[in-house]
VEXDREN-2710 file (C-alpha; in Angstrom, 1 decimal):
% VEXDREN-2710
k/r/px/py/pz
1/UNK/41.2/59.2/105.7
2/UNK/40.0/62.0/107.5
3/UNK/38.2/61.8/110.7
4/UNK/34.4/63.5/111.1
5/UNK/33.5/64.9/114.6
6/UNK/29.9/63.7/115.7
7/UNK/27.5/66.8/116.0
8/UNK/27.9/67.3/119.6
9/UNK/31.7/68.0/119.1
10/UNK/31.4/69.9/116.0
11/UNK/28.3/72.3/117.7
12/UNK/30.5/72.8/120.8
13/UNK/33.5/73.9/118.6
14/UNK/31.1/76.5/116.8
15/UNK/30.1/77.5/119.9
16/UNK/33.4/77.9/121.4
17/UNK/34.7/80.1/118.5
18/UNK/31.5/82.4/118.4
19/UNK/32.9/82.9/121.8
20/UNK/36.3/84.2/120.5
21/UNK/37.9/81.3/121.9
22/UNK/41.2/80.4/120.5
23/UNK/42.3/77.1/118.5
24/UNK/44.9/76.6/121.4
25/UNK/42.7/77.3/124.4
26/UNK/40.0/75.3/122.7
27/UNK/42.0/71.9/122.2
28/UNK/43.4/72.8/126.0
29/UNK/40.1/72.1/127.2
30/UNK/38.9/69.4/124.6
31/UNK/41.9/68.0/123.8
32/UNK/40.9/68.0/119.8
33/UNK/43.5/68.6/117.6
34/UNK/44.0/72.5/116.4
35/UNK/43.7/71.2/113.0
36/UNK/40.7/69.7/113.3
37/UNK/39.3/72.0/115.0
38/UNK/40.5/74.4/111.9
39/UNK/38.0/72.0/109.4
40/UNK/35.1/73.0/111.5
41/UNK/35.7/77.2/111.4
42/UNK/33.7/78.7/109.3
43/UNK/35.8/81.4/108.8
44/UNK/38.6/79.3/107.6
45/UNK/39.7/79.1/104.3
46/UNK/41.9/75.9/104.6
47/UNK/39.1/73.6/103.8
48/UNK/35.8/73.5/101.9
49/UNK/32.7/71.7/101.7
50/UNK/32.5/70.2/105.4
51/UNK/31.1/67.3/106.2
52/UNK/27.6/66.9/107.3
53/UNK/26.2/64.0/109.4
54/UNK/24.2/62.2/107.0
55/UNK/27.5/61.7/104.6
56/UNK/29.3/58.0/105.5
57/UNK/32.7/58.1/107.5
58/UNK/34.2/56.1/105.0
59/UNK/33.2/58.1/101.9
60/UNK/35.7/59.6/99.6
61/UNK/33.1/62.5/99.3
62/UNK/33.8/62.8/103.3
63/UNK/37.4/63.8/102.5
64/UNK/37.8/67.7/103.0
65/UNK/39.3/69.2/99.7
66/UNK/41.8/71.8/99.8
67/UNK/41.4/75.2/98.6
68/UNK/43.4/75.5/95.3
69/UNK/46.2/78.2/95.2
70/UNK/44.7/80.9/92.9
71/UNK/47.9/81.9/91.1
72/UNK/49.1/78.4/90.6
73/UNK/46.1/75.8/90.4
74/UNK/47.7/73.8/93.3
75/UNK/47.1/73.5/97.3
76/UNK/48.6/76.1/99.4
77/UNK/51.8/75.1/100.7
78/UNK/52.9/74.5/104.5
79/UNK/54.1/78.1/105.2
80/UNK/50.5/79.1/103.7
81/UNK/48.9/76.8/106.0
82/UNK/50.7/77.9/109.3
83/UNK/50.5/81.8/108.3
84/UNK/47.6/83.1/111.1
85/UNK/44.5/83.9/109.1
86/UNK/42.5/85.0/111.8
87/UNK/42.5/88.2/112.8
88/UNK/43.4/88.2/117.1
89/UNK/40.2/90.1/118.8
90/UNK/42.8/92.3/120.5
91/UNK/44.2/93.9/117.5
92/UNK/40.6/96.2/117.7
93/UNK/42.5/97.7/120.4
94/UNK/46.0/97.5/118.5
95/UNK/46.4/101.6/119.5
96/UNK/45.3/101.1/123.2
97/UNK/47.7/98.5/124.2
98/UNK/50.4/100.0/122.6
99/UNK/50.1/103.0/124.4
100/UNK/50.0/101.1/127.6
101/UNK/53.0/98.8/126.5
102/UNK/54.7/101.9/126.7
103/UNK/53.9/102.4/130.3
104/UNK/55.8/98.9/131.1
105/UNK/52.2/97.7/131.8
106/UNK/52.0/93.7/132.5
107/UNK/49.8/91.9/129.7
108/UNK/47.4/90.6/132.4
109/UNK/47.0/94.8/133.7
110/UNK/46.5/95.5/129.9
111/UNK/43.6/92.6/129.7
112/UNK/41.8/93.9/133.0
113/UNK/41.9/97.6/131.7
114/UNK/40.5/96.0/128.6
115/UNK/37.4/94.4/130.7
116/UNK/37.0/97.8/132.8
117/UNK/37.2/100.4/130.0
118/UNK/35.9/98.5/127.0
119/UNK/34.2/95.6/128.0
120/UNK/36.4/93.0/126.0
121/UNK/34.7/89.5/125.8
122/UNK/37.5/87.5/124.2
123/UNK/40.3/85.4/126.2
124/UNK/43.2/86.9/128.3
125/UNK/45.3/84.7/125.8
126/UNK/44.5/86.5/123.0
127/UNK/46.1/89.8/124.6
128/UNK/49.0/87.8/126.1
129/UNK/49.8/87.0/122.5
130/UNK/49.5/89.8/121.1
131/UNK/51.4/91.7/123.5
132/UNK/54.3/89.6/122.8
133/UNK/53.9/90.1/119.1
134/UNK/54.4/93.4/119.6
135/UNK/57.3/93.2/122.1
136/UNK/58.9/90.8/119.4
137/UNK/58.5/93.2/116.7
138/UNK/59.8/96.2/118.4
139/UNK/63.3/96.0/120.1
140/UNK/63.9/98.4/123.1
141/UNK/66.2/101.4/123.0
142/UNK/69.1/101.5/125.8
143/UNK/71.3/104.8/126.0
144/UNK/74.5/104.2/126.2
145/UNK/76.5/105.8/129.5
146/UNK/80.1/107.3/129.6
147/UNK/82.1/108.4/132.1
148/UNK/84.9/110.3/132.8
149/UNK/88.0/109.0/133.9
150/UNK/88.5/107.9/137.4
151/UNK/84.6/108.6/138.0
152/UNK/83.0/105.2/138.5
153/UNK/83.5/101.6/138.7
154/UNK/80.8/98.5/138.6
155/UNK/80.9/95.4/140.9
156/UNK/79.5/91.9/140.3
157/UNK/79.1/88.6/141.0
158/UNK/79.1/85.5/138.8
159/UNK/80.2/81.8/139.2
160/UNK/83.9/80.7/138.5
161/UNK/85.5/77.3/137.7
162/UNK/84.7/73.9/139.6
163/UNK/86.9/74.0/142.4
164/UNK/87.5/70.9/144.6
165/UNK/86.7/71.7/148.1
166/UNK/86.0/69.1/150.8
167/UNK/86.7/66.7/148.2
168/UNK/83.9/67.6/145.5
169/UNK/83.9/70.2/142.8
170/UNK/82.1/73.0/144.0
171/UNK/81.5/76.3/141.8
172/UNK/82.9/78.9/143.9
173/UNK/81.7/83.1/143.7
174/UNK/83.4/85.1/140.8
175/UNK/83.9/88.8/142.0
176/UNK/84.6/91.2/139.5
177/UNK/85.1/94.9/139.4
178/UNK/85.3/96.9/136.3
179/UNK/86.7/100.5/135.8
180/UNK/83.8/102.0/133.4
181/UNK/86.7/104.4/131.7
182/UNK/89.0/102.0/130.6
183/UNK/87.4/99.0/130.9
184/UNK/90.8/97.7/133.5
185/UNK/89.7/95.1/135.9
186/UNK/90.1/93.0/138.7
187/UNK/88.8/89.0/139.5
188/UNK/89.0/87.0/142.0
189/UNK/86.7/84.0/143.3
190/UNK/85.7/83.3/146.9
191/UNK/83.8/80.9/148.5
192/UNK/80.8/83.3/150.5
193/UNK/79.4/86.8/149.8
194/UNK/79.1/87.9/152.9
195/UNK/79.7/91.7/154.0
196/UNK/82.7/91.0/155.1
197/UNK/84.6/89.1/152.2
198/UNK/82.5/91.7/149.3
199/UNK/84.8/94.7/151.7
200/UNK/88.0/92.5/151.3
201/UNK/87.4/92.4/147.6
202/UNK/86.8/95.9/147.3
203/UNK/90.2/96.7/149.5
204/UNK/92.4/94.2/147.1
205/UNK/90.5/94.8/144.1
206/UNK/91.3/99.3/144.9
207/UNK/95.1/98.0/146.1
208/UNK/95.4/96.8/142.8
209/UNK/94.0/99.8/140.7
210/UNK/96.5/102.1/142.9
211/UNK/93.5/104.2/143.7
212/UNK/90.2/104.7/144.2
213/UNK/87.3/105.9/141.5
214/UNK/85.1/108.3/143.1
215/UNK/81.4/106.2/142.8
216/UNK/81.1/102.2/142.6
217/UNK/78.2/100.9/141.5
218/UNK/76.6/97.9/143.1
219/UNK/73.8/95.2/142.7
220/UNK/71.1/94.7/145.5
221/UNK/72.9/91.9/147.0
222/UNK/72.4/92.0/151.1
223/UNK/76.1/92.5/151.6
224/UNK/75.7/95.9/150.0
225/UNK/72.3/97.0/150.5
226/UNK/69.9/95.8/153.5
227/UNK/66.4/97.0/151.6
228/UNK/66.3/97.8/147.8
229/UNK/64.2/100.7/147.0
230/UNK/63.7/103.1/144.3
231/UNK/64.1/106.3/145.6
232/UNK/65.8/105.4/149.0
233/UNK/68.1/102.2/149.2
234/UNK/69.3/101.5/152.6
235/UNK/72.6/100.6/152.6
236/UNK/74.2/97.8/154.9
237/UNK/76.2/100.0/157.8
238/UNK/79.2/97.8/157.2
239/UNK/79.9/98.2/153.6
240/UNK/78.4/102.6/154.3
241/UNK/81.4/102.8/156.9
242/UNK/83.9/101.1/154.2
243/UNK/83.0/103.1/151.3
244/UNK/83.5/106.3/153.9
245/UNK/86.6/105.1/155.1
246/UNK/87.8/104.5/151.4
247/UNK/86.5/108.0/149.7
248/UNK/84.0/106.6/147.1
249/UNK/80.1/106.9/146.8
250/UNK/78.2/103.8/147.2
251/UNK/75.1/103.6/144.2
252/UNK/72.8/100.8/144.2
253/UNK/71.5/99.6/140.9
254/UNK/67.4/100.2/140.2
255/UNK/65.6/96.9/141.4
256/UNK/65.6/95.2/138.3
257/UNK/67.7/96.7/136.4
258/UNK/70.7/95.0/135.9
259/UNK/71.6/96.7/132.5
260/UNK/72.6/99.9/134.9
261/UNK/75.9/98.1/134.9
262/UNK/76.5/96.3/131.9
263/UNK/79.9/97.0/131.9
264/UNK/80.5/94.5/134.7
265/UNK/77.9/91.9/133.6
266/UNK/79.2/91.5/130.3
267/UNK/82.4/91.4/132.2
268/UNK/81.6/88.9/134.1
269/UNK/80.1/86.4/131.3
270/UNK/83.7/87.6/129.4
271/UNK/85.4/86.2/131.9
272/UNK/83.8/83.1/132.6
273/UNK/84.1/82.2/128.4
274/UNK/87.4/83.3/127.9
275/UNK/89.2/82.8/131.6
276/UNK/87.5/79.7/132.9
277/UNK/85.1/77.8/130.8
278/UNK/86.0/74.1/130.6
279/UNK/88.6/74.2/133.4
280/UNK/88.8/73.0/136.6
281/UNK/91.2/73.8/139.7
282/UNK/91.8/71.8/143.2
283/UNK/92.0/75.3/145.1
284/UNK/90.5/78.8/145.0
285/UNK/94.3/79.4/145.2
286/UNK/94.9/78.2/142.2
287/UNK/92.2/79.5/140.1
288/UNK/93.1/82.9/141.4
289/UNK/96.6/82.7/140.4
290/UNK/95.1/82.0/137.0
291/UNK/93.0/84.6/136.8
292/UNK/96.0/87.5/137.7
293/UNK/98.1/85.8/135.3
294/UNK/94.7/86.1/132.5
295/UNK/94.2/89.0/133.3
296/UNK/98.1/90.1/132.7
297/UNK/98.4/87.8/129.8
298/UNK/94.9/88.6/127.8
299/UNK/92.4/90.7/129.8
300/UNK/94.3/94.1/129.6
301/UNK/96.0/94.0/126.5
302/UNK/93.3/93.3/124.6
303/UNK/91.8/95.8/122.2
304/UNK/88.4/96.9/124.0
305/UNK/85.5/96.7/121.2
306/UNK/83.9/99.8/122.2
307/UNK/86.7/101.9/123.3
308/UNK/89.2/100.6/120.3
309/UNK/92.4/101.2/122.6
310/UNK/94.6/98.6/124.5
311/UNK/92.4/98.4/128.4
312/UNK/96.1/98.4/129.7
313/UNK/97.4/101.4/128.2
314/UNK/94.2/103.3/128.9
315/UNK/94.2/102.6/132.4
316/UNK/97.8/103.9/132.8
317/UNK/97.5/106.9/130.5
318/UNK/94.5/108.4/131.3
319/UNK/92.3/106.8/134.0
320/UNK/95.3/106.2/136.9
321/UNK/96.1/109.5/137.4
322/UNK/92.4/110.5/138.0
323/UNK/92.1/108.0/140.8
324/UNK/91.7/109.1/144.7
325/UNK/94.4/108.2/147.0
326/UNK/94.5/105.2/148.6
327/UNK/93.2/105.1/151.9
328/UNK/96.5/105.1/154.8
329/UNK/95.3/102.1/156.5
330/UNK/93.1/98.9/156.2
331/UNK/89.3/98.7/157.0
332/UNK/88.6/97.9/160.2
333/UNK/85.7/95.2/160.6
334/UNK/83.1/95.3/163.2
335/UNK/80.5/93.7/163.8
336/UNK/76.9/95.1/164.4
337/UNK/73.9/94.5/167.2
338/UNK/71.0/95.1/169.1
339/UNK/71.1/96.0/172.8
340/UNK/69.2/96.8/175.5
341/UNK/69.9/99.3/178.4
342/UNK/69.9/97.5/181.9
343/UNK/69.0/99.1/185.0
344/UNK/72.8/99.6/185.9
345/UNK/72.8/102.0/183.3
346/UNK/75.0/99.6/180.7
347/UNK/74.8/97.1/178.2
348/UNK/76.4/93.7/177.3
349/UNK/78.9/93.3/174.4
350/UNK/81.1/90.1/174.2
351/UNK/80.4/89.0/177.9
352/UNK/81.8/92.3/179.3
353/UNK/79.4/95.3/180.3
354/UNK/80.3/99.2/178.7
355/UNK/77.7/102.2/180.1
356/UNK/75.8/104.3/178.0
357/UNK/74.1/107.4/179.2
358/UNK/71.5/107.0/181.9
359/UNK/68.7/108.6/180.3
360/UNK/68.4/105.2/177.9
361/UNK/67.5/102.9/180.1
362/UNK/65.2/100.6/179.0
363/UNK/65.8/101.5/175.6
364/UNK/67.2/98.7/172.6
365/UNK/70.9/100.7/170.9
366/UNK/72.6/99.6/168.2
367/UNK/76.2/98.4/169.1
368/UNK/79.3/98.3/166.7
369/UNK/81.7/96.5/168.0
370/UNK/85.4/94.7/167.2
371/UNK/88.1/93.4/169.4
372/UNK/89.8/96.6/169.9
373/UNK/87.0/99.2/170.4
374/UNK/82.6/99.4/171.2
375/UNK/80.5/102.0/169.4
376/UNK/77.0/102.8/170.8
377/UNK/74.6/104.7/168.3
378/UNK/71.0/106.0/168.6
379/UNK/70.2/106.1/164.4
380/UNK/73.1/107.9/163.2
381/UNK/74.2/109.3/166.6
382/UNK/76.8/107.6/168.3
383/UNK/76.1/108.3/172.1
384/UNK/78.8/106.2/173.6
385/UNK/82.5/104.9/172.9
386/UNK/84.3/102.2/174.6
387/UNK/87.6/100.6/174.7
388/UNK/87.1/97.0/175.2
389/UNK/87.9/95.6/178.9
390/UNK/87.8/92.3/179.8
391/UNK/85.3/89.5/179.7
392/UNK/83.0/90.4/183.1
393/UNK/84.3/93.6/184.2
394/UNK/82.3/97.0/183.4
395/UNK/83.5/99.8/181.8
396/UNK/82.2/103.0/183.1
397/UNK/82.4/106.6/182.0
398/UNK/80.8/108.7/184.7
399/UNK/79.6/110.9/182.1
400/UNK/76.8/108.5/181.6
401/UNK/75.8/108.6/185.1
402/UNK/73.7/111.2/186.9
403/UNK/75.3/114.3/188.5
404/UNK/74.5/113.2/191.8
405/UNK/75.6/109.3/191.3
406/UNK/78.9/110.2/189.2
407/UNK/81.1/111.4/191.4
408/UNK/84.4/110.0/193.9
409/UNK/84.2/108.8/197.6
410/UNK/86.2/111.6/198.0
411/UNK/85.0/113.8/196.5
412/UNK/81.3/112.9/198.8
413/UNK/83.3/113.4/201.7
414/UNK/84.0/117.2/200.6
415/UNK/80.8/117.6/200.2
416/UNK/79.6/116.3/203.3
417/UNK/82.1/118.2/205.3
418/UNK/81.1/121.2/203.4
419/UNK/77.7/121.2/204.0
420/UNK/78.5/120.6/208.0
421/UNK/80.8/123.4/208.2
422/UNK/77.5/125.4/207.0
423/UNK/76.1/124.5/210.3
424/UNK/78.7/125.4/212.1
425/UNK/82.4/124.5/213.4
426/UNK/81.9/122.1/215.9
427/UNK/79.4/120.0/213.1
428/UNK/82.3/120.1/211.0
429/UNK/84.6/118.9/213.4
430/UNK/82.4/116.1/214.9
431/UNK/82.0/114.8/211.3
432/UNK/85.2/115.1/210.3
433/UNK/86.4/112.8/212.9
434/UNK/83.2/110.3/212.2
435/UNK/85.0/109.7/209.1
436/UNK/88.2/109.2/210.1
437/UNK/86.8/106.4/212.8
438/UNK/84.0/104.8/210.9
439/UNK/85.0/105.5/207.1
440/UNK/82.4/105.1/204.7
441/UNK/80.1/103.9/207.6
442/UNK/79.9/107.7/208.7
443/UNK/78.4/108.9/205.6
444/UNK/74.7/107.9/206.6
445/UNK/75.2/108.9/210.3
446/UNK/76.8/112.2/208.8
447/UNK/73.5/112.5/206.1
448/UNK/71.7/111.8/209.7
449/UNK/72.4/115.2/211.3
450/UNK/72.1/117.5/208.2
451/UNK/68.5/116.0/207.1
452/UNK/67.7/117.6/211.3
453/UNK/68.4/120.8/209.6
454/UNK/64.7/120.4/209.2
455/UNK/63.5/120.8/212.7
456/UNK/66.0/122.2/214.6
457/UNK/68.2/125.0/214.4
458/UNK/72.3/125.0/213.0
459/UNK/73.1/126.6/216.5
460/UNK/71.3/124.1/218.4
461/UNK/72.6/121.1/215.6
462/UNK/76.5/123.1/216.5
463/UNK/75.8/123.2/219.6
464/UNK/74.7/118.9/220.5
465/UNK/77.5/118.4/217.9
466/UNK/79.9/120.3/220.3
467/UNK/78.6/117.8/223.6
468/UNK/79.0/114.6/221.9
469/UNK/82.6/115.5/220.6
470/UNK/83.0/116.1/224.6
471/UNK/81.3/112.2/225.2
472/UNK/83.3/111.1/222.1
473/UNK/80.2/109.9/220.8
474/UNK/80.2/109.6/216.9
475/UNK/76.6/108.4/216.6
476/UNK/73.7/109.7/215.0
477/UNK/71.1/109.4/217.3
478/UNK/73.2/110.9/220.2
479/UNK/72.6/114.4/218.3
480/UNK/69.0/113.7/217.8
481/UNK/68.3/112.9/221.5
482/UNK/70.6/116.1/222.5
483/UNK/68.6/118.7/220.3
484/UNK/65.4/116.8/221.4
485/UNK/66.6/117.0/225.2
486/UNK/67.5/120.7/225.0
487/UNK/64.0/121.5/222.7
488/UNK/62.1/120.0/225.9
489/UNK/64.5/121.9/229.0
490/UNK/64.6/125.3/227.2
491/UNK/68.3/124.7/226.7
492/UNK/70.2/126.4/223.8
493/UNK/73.5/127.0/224.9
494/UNK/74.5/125.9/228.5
495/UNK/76.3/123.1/229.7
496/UNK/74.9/119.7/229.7
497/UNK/74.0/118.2/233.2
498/UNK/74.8/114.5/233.2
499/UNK/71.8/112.4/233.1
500/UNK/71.8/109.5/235.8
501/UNK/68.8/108.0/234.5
502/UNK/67.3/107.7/230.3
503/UNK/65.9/104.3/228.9
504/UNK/69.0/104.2/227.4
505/UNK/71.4/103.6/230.7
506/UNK/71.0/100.4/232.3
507/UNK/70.5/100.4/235.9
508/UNK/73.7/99.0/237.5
509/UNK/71.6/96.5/239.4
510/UNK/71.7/94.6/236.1
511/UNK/75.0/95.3/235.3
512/UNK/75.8/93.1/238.5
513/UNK/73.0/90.0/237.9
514/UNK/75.1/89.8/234.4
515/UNK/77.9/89.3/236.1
516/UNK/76.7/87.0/239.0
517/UNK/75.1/84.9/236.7
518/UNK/78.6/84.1/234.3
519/UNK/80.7/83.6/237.4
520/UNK/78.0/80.2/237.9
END
């Protein structure tokens, strides 16, 4: 027996379909069943003569009567029933969303240009349906890409067999590289896919081909590529200095578009059915040595589907000899960082100190760095290169220093001796043997008597120079107060008279209570 809605449910369901309100959405918020609701349609043409209130629940008169199949006399069967009847309220616009469906436009964008630009009243679930109709109904074209031997190879990741590891049975990383020519390949599980393990892969997976294809193409995974973008990818430096050193291109994959190498993702998911499905191994040892001896056994002799020749034979024949060279020695890993310039002028790598030019100070550098060598860049621009020293000791290449901080205690000493022999001979000689008494505890008394070059004459500078050489007096200020003493007597050139009396000469009256008072 049939149920009968009161009024108030059977006015709100008229209500809600004048609306253009779906039998789903309208059971979501009501919770009555879609069939039901289908009894009180009026544009349905499951069921006739509806109910009305006066007519008894219990009535056999209450009991909807099917619509008779007009070819056969009989009630329309259950594929009749479920075939849609209604027509959706977004197929008015059948020739508007199809022409935005083919600008990859999101069902919820094609609903909100419907509101904008045509004022549709009905339900954003009536587009989302009929967008995905239409999507159902048309199957998207994919151009197929060839390659020329030797030209390109794809990279990917999957997951291998359970492999016991710490005592569980842990899925480890399945690597796999696929030459697009021939189809040859390479497989090999590891437990990380960091930048550093991806490059090892590479560098077995090209020691194995014998060579190296000229482009590899990679997914968006950080230990190739540090930012995905369109039109500009930015690499990771690690794996951009490996694909140098090795001779091929590095090309990221379109965000989201996997299908850019499907070579290697149906590789992959071939692998994983035909190598490793149902097995397990107690070492990534192990499981490696099975996949070499798969791959030997099964993976390159087979017949390729779309090529129809033996992988194996292709690869020798026709894509090996295309290759690049091999590169003449192994990858060397560095590590990378952020510095910043101290006020000495360098920077701090590993707990030892390497310079970098003195203009960047202050500045943050990038640092690339291993246990044999340091690299300092600006961008691209490497502005300094170390060897590595040991832990606490600096590294200095006077290049980086100013001109006038960057040069040898000896070479100073020229200078300074230079400069004095501009003043004259006797300078020259008074600070040549200042140096050999005091060492480097001349050079300020030396820098003393050229900075008087200010106030008083070389001949007069010579010529005090020449009467404290006869005092064997190696101090500064004894040339000051000579060119002072002969600015104030008119002397220039004569003989110094002995002074008995200058508030620097003790009076020998003290000389003699000094030494009366230590003899008590």
């Amino acid at each position: 027996m049939a149920n009968v809605l009161k009024m108030d449910k059977q006015t709100l369901i008229k209500q809600l379909l004048v609306l253009g309100w779906s039998y789903r959405r309208i059971h979501r918020e009501t919770g009555i069943h879609r069939d039901t609701i289908a009894r009180y349609d009026p544009g349905h043409p499951k069921w006739a003569n509806l109910p009305t209130e006066g007519q008894a629940e219990n009535s056999f008169q209450n009991r909807p009567r099917p619509v008779l199949s007009p070819t056969e006399g009989c009630p329309p069967t259950p594929a009749e029933l479920r075939k849609p009847t209604r027509t959706s309220p977004a197929a008015v616009y059948d020739a508007v969303i199809r022409r935005k469906l083919q600008q990859e436009l999101s069902a919820q964008r094609i609903y909100q240009d419907l509101v904008v630009e045509y004022g549709y009243q009905a339900s954003y679930d009536s587009i989302k349906r009929y967008v995905r109709k239409l999507k159902a109904k048309s199957s998207k074209l994919y151009a197929r890409i060839h390659t020329a031997a030797g030209e390109e190879a794809q990279v990917d990741f999957g997951q291998g067999a359970p492999t016991q590891k710490n005592g569980r049975y842990l899925k480890p990383w399945l690597f796999k590289i696929v030459l697009s020519y021939s189809r040859h390949s390479y497989e090999e599980v590891v437990w990380s896919q960091d930048v550093e393990t991806f490059i090892r892969c590479h560098e077995r997976a090209i020691q194995s081909f014998g060579g190296v294809p000229r482009l590899i193409r990679i997914d968006n995974l950080k230990s190739g590529v540090l930012k995905a973008n369109l039109y500009e990818p930015v690499l990771n430096p690690l794996y951009a200095a490996f694909a140098k050193h090795s001779g091929f291109t590095p090309l990221p994959c379109l965000p989201g578009k996997p299908e850019h190498k499907g070579k290697t993702e149906s590789g992959v998911g071939y692998t994983q059915n035909n190598a490793l499905k149902g097995l397990r191994f107690e070492s990534l040892e192990a499981q490696n040595a099975h996949l070499r001896y798969w791959n030997r056994t099964w993976a390159r002799t087979r017949i390729h589907g779309t090529t129809k020749k033996q992988v194996w034979t292709l690869f020798t024949e026709q894509e090996k000899p295309t290759l690049q060279a091999l590169p003449q020695s192994t990858f060397r890993f560095f590590k990378l960082g952020n510095r910043k310039v101290q006020a000495d002028g360098h920077i701090e790598v590993a707990r030892a100190y390497y310079s970098v030019p003195h203009h960047y100070l202050g500045r943050i550098v990038r640092v690339q760095f291993n246990s044999q060598w340091v690299k300092v860049l600006d961008g691209s621009e490497v502005i300094a290169f170390h060897r590595t020293t040991q832990t606490g000791r600096f590294h200095t290449d006077k290049r980086h220093l100013p001109e006038n901080k960057c040069i040898t205690t000896e070479e100073h000493k020229r200078r300074l001796i230079a400069r004095c022999a501009q003043v004259g001979s006797h300078c020259k000689s008074w600070a040549e043997r200042a140096l050999q008494a005091r060492q480097q505890l001349a050079f300020r008394a030396i820098q003393g008597v050229l900075h008087l070059r200010k106030n008083f004459a070389d001949a007069k500078i010579d010529w005090a120079c020449e009467q404290a050489l006869k005092m064997d007096s190696l101090r500064y200020h004894t040339i000051k107060l000579l060119c002072q003493d002969s600015l104030q007597s008119g002397q220039s050139g004569s003989q110094l008279s002995l002074l008995q009396e200058h508030e620097l000469i003790r009076p020998p009256a003290s000389y003699q209570i000094y030494f009366e008072q230590n003899q008590s």
